[in-house]
VEXSE-232204 format. One record per residue (C-alpha): chain; residue in one letter; x, y, z. Coordinates in steps of 0.2 Angstrom, whole numbers, padded with zeros to 4 digits, m for minus. Layout:
<sites>
SITE  chaine  residu     xx     yy     zz
SITE       A       A      X      Y      Z
...
</sites>
This chain:
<sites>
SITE  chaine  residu     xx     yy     zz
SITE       A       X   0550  m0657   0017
SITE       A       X   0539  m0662   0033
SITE       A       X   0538  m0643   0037
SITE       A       X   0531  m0635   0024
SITE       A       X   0516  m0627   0031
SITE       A       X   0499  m0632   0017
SITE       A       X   0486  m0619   0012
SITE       A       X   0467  m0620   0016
SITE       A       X   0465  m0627   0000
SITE       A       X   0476  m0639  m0001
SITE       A       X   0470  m0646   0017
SITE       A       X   0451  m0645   0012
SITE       A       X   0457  m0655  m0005
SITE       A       X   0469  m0668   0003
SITE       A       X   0455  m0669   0018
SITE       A       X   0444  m0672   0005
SITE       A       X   0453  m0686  m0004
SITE       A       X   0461  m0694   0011
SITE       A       X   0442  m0696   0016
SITE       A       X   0434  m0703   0002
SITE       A       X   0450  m0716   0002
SITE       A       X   0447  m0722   0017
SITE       A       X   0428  m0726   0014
SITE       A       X   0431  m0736   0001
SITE       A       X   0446  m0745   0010
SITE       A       X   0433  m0749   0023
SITE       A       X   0419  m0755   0009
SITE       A       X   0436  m0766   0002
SITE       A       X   0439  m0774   0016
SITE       A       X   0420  m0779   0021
SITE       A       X   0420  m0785   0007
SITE       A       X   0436  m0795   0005
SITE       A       X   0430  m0803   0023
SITE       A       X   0414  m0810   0015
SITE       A       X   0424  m0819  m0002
SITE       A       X   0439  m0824   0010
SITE       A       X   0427  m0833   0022
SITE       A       X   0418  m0841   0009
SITE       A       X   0433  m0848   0002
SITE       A       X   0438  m0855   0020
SITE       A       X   0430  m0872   0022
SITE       A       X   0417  m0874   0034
SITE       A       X   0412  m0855   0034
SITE       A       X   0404  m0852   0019
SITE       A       X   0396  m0835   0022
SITE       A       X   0389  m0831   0007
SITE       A       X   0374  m0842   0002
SITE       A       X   0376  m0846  m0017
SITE       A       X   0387  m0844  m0031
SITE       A       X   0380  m0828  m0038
SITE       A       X   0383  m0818  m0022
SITE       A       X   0399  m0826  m0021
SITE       A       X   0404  m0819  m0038
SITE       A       X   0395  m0802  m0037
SITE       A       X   0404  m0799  m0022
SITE       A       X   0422  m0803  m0027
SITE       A       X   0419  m0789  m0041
SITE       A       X   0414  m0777  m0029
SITE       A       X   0427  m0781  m0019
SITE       A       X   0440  m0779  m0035
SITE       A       X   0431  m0766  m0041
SITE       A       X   0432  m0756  m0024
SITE       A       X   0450  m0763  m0020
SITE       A       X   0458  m0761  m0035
SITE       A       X   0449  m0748  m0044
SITE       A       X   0441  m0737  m0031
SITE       A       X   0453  m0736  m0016
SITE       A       X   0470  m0739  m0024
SITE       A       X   0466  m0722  m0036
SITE       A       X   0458  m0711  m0023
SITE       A       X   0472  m0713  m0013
SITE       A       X   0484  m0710  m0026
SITE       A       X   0474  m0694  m0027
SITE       A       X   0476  m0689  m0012
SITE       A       X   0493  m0690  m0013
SITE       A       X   0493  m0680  m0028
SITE       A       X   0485  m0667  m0018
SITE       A       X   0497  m0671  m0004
SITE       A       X   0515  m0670  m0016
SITE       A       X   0507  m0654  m0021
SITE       A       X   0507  m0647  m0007
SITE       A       X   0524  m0652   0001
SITE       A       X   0534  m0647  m0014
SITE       A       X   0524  m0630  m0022
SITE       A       X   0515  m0637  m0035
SITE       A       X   0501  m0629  m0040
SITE       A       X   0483  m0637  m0044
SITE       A       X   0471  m0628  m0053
SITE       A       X   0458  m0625  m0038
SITE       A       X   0442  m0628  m0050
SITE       A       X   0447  m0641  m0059
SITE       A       X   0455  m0651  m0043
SITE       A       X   0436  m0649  m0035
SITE       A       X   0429  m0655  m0051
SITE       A       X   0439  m0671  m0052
SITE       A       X   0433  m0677  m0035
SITE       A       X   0417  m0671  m0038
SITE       A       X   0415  m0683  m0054
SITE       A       X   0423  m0698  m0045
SITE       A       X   0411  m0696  m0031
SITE       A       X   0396  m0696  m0042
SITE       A       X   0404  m0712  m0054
SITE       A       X   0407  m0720  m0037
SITE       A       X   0390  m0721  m0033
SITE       A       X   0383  m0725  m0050
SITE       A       X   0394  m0742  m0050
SITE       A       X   0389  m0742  m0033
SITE       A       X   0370  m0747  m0040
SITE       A       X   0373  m0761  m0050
SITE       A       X   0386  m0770  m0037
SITE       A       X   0375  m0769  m0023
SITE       A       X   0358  m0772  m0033
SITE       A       X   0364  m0788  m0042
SITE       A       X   0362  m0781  m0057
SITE       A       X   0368  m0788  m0073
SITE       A       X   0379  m0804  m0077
SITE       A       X   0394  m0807  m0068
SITE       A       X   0409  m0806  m0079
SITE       A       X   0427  m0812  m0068
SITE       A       X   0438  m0806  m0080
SITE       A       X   0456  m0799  m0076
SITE       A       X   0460  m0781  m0074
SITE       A       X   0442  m0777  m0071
SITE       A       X   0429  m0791  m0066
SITE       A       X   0413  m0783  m0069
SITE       A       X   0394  m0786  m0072
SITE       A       X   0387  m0785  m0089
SITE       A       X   0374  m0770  m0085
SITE       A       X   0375  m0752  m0093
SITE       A       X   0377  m0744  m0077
SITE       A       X   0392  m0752  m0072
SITE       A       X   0402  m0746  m0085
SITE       A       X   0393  m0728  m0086
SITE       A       X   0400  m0727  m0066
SITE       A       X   0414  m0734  m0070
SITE       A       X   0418  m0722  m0085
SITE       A       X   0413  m0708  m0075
SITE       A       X   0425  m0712  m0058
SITE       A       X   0440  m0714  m0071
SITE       A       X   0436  m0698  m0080
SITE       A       X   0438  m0690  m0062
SITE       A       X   0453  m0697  m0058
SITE       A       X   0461  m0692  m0076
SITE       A       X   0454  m0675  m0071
SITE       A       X   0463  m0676  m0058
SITE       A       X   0478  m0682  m0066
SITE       A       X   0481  m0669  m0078
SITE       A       X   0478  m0655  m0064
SITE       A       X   0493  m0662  m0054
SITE       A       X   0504  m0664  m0071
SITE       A       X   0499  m0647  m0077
SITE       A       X   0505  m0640  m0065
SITE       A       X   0523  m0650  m0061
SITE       A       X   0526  m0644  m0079
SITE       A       X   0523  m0624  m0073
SITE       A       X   0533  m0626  m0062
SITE       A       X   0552  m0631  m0068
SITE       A       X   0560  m0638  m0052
SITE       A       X   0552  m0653  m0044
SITE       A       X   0555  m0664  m0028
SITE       A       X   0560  m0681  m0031
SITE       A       X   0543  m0685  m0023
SITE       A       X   0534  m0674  m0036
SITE       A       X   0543  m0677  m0050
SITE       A       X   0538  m0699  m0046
SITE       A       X   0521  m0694  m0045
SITE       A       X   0520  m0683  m0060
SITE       A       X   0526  m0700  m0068
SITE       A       X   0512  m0707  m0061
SITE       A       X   0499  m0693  m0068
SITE       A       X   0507  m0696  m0085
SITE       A       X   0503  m0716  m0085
SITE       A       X   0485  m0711  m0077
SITE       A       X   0482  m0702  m0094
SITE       A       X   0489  m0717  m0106
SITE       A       X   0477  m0728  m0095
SITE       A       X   0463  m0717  m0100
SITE       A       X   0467  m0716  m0119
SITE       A       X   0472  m0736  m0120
SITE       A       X   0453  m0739  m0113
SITE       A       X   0447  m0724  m0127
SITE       A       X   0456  m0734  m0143
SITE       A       X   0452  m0752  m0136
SITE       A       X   0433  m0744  m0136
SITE       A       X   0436  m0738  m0153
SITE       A       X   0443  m0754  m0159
SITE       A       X   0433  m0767  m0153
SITE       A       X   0417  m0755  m0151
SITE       A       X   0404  m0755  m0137
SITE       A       X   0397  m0770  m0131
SITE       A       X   0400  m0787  m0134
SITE       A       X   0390  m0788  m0148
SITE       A       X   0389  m0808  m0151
SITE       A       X   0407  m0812  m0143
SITE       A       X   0411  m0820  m0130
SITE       A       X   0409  m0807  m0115
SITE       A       X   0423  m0814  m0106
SITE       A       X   0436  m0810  m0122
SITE       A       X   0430  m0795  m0126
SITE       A       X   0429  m0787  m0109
SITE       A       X   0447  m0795  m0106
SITE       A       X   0453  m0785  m0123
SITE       A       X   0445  m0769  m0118
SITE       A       X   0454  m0769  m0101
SITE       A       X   0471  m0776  m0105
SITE       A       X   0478  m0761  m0109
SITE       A       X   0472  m0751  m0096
SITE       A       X   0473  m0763  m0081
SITE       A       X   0492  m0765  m0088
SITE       A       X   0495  m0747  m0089
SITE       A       X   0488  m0745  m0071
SITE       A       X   0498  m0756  m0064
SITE       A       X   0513  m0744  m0066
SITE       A       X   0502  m0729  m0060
SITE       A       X   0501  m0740  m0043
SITE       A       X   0518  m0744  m0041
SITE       A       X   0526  m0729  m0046
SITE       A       X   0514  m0720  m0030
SITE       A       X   0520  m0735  m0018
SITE       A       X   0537  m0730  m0024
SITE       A       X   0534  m0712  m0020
SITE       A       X   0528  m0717  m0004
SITE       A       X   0543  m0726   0001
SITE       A       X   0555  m0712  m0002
SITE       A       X   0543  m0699   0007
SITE       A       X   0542  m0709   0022
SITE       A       X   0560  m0711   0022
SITE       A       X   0564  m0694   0021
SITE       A       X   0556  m0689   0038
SITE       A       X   0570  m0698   0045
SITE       A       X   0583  m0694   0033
SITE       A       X   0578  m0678   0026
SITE       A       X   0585  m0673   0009
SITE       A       X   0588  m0689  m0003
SITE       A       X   0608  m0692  m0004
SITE       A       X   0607  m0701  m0020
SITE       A       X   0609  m0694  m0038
SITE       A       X   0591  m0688  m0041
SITE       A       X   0595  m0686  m0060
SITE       A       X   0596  m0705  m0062
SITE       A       X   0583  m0707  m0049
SITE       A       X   0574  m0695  m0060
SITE       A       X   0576  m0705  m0073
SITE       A       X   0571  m0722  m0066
SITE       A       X   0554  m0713  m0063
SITE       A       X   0555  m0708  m0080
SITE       A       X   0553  m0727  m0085
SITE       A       X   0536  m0728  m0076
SITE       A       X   0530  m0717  m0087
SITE       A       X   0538  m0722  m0103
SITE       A       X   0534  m0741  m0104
SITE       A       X   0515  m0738  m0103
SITE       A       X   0514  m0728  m0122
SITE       A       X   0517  m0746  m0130
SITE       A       X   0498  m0752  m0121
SITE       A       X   0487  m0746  m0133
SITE       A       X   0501  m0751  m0150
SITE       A       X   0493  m0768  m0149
SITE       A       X   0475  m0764  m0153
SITE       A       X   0484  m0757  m0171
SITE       A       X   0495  m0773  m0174
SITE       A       X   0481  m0787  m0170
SITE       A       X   0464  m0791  m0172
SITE       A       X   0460  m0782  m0154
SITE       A       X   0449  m0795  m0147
SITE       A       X   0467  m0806  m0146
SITE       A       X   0477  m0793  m0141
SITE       A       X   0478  m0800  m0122
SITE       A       X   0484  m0819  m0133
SITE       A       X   0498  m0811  m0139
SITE       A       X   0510  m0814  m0125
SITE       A       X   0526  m0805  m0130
SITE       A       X   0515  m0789  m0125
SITE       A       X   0512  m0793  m0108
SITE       A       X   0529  m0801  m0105
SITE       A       X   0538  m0786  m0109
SITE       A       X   0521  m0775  m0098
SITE       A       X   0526  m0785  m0083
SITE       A       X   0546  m0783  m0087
SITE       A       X   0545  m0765  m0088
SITE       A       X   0535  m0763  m0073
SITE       A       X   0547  m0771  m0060
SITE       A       X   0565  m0764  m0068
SITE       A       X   0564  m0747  m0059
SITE       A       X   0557  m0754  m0046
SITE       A       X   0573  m0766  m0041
SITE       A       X   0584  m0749  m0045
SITE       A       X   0574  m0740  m0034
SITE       A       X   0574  m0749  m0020
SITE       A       X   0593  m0751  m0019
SITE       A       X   0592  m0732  m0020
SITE       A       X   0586  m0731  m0004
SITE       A       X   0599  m0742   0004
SITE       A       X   0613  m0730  m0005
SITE       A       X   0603  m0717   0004
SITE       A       X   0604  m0726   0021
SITE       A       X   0622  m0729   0020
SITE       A       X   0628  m0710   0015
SITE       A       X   0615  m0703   0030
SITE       A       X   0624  m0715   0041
SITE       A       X   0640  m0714   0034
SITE       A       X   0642  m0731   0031
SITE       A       X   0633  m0739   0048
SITE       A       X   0620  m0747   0040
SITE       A       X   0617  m0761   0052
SITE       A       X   0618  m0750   0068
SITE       A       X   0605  m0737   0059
SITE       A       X   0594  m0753   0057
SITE       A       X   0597  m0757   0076
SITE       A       X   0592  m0738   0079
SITE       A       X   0578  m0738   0070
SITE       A       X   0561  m0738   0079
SITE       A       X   0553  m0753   0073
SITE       A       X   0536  m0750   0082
SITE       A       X   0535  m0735   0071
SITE       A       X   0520  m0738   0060
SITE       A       X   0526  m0730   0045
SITE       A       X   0544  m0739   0045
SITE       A       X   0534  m0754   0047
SITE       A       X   0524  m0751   0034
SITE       A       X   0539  m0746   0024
SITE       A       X   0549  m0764   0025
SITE       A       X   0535  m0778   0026
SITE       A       X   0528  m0766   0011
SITE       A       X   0544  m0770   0000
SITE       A       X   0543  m0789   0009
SITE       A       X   0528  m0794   0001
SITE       A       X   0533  m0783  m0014
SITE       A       X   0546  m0793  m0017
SITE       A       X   0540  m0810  m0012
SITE       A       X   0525  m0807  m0025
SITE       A       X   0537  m0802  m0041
SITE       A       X   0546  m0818  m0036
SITE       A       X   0528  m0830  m0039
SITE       A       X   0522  m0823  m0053
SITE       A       X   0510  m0836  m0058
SITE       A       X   0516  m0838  m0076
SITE       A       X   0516  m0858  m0073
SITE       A       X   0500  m0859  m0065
SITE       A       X   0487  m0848  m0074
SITE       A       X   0467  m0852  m0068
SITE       A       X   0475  m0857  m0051
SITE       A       X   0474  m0847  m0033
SITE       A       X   0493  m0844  m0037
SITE       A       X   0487  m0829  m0047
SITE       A       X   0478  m0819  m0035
SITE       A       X   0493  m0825  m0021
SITE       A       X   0503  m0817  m0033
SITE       A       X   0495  m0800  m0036
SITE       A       X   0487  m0801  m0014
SITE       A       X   0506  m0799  m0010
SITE       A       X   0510  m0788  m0024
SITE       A       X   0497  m0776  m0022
SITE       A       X   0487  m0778  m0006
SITE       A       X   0503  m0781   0003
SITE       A       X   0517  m0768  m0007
SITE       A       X   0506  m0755  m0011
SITE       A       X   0493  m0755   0001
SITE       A       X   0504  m0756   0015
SITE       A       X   0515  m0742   0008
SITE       A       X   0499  m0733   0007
SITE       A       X   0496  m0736   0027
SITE       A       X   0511  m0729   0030
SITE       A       X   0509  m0712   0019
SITE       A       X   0490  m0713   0027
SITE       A       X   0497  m0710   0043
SITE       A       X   0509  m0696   0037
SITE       A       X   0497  m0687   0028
SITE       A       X   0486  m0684   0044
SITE       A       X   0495  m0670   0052
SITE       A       X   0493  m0662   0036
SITE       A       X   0475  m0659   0037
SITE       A       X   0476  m0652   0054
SITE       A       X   0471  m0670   0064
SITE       A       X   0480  m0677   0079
SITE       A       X   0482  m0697   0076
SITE       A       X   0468  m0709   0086
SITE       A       X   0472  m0722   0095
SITE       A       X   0490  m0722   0093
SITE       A       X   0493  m0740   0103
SITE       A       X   0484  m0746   0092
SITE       A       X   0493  m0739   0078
SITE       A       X   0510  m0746   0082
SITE       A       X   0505  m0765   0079
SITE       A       X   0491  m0762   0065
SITE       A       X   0507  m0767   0051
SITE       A       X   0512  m0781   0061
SITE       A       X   0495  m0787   0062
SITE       A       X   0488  m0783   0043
SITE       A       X   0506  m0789   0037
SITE       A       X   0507  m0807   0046
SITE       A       X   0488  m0809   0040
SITE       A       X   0491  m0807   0023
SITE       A       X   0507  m0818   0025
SITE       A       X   0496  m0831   0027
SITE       A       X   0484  m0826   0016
SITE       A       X   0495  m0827   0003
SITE       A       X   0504  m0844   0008
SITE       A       X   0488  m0852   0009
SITE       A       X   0483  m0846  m0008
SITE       A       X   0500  m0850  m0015
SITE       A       X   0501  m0866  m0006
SITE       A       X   0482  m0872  m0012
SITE       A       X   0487  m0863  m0031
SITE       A       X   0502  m0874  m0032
SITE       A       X   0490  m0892  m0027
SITE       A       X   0480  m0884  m0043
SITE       A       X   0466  m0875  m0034
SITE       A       X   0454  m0865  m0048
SITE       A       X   0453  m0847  m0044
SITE       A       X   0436  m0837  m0045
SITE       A       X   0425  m0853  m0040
SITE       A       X   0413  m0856  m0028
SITE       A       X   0411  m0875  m0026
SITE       A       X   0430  m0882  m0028
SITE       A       X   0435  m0875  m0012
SITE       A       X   0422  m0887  m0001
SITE       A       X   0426  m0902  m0015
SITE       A       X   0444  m0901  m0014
SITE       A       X   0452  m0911   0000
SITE       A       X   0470  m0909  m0008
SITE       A       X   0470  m0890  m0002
SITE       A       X   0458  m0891   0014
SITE       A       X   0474  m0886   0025
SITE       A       X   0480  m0870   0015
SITE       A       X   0466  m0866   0012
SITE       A       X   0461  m0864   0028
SITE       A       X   0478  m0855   0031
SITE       A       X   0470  m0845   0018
SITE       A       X   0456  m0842   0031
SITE       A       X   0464  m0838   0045
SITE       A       X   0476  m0826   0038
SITE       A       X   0463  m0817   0032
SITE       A       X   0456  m0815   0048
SITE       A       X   0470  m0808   0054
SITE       A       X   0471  m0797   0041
SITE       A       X   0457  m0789   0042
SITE       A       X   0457  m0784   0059
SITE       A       X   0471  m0774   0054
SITE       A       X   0464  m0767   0039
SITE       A       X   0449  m0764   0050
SITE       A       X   0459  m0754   0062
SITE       A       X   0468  m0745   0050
SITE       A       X   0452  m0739   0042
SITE       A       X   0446  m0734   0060
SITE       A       X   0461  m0725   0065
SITE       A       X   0464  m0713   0050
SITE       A       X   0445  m0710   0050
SITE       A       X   0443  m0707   0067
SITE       A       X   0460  m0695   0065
SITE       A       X   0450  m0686   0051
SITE       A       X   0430  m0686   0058
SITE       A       X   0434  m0681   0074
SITE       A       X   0436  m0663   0080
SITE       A       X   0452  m0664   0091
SITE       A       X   0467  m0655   0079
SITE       A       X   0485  m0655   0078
SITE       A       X   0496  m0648   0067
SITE       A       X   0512  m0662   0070
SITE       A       X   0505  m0678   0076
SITE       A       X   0513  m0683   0095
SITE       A       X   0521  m0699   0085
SITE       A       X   0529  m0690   0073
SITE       A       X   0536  m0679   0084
SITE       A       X   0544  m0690   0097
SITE       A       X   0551  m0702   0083
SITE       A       X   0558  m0687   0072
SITE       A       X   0566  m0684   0089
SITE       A       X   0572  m0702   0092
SITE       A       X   0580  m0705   0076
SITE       A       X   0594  m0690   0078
SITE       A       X   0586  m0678   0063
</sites>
């Protein structure tokens, strides 16, 4: 698969993408910093409670929203590529195009302090027209983007497994988009005398539930194509593979069936929904991981535990790949169902989503560079940017989890200096996220360096010694 030589195109398009990722990973983690030391007792880096808030929605909105999509994008454009799947040249250029200019629109309001803050799940926000024009806009390019990939998986009849997964993960993009569209239509635009904090979570349950499986679906993907460097074509029945997929894109069609059987404003009360959102989300997941054990064993024939001594640990992309199903794992297993309002709710979904997907994101990041004709910087560096991003957020997430469980209040300002009970995780809390983001900082300099500087290679150095050192 790692072989397949990409077009001028394709490069310029997955260049493109890769880029624009990687900027808004950076603005993320700036921004992540700020809130995280906040929190941390005795830093306090922001200066009131309505910078506080303003910030943690830009950092969700540029986390969760901005970066986590443009980089599924890119690997939209960088599936494309590695399996022949053709995207509609024009209609690929306008998708980025949009998203660039929705970026910056929701860039106005986030940075100006415009509008009232609104922490809501799914999408925290601020109560401003132009937030949710940018925000409309940026989603409008990625389904643009969405339906170019999926058009074309369906022109062309036989797909990789790695195509077929993000197709899937096109589909989901597309019931997000139309889950936002009847929530619209059935609560209508604005507030208009609710409670903004009810309405805005009914407008975005749907959605933000429906994304969730576009996320994990791609750090799925990610997995099995960084895997395959080293054990080239998947030894697994891909028809049942296939199908596990399948269920990515299946389970979101029953988001927007709510907003018809309930008054929509309660639509995120009734819990039976979400339960069975959440159940759906991590059954192919715990399938699909075994999958690649199976797959490991056949390559191998049978020597599992001396392929996992052989395995080059310091290589960023395995490493990326196992404390990325770690924390993946560790997160399903706190769901914070028990302790709702508390700091176990965003340990839960730090480990989930900053620590399974992002990380299995750093490692496809990584893969993807050669692809655009760049030679990996700083490749030292590279090798203990996981370890060092990973054992952060560990303690990130301990710390969250540890002050959550003493019944610390998530999305406050105040509590965290009042609250003696959970002074020591929470300066766990602090530390780790320290930690973590020196190596989100690195990661952001190393793959942008590896694209803005002018030093090219079509096969990275690293990849080539390791495909080497594993036997392929």
């Amino acid at each position: 698969m790692d072989t397949i030589q990409f077009s001028s195109q394709q490069r310029k398009l997955l260049y493109s993408w890769l880029l624009f990722a990687i900027t808004a990973a950076g603005i993320a983690g700036t921004l992540a910093f700020l809130v995280a030391m906040t929190r941390t007792p005795g830093v306090r880096l922001l200066p009131s409670a309505r910078s506080f808030q303003v910030m943690l929605i830009a950092h969700v909105t540029f986390a969760l929203t901005i970066w986590l999509l443009t980089f599924i994008s890119s690997v939209w454009a960088y599936v494309a590529g590695q399996s022949g799947v053709m995207m509609n040249r024009v209609a690929s250029w306008i998708g980025f195009a949009v998203s660039i200019l929705g970026t910056i629109i929701i860039s106005i309001p986030l940075f100006t302090f415009q509008g009232d803050a609104v922490t809501t799940d799914y999408v925290p926000l601020l109560d401003t027209p132009l937030f949710f024009v940018g925000f409309v806009t940026f989603l409008l390019g990625i389904g643009i983007t969405a339906a170019t990939y999926l058009v074309g998986a369906i022109q062309k009849r036989s797909l990789t497994l790695a195509a077929y997964g993000m197709a899937c993960a096109a589909f989901a993009t597309l019931v997000a988009i139309v889950a936002l569209g009847v929530a619209a239509l059935r609560l209508g635009i604005g507030a208009d005398g609710r409670v903004p904090a009810e309405y805005y979570q009914a407008l975005f349950w749907g959605m933000g539930h429906s994304l969730q499986y576009v996320s994990v679906a791609t750090m799925v993907v990610a997995w099995y194509a960084v895997i395959e460097v080293f054990l080239g074509v998947p030894r697994i029945n891909q028809t049942f593979a296939k199908f596990l997929f399948t269920l990515f894109a299946v389970f979101p069609l029953v988001s927007p069936l709510p907003y018809f059987l309930y008054d929509p404003i309660l639509v995120p009360t009734q819990k039976m929904w979400g339960i069975a959102l959440d159940t759906g989300l991590s059954l192919p997941v715990i399938l699909l991981g075994p999958l690649l054990l199976l797959w490991v064993w056949r390559t191998r024939d049978g020597a599992l535990g001396a392929w996992l001594k052989r395995m080059p640990w310091n290589e960023p992309r395995v490493i990326s790949f196992a404390f990325s199903a770690a924390l993946f794992a560790f997160g399903l297993s706190i769901h914070p169902a028990t302790r709702q309002g508390t700091l176990r709710t965003p340990a839960h979904y730090h480990s989930v989503v900053v620590g399974g997907v992002t990380l299995a994101f750093m490692g496809l990041a990584y893969q993807m560079i050669s692809k655009v004709n760049r030679k990996t910087a700083w490749q030292k560096a590279m090798k203990v940017q996981p370890y060092l991003f990973a054992f952060g957020l560990m303690g990130l997430v301990f710390g969250l989890l540890g002050a959550g469980d003493l019944g610390a209040p998530r999305k406050t300002y105040d509590a965290f200096v009042t609250g003696v009970a959970w002074l020591a995780p929470m300066v766990l809390m602090g530390a780790g996220a320290f930690i973590a983001a020196i190596g989100g900082a690195l990661f952001v300099g190393i793959v942008a360096w590896s694209l803005l500087r002018k030093d090219t290679n079509k096969v990275t150095e690293v990849q080539t010694a390791l495909v080497g050192s594993t036997g392929d």
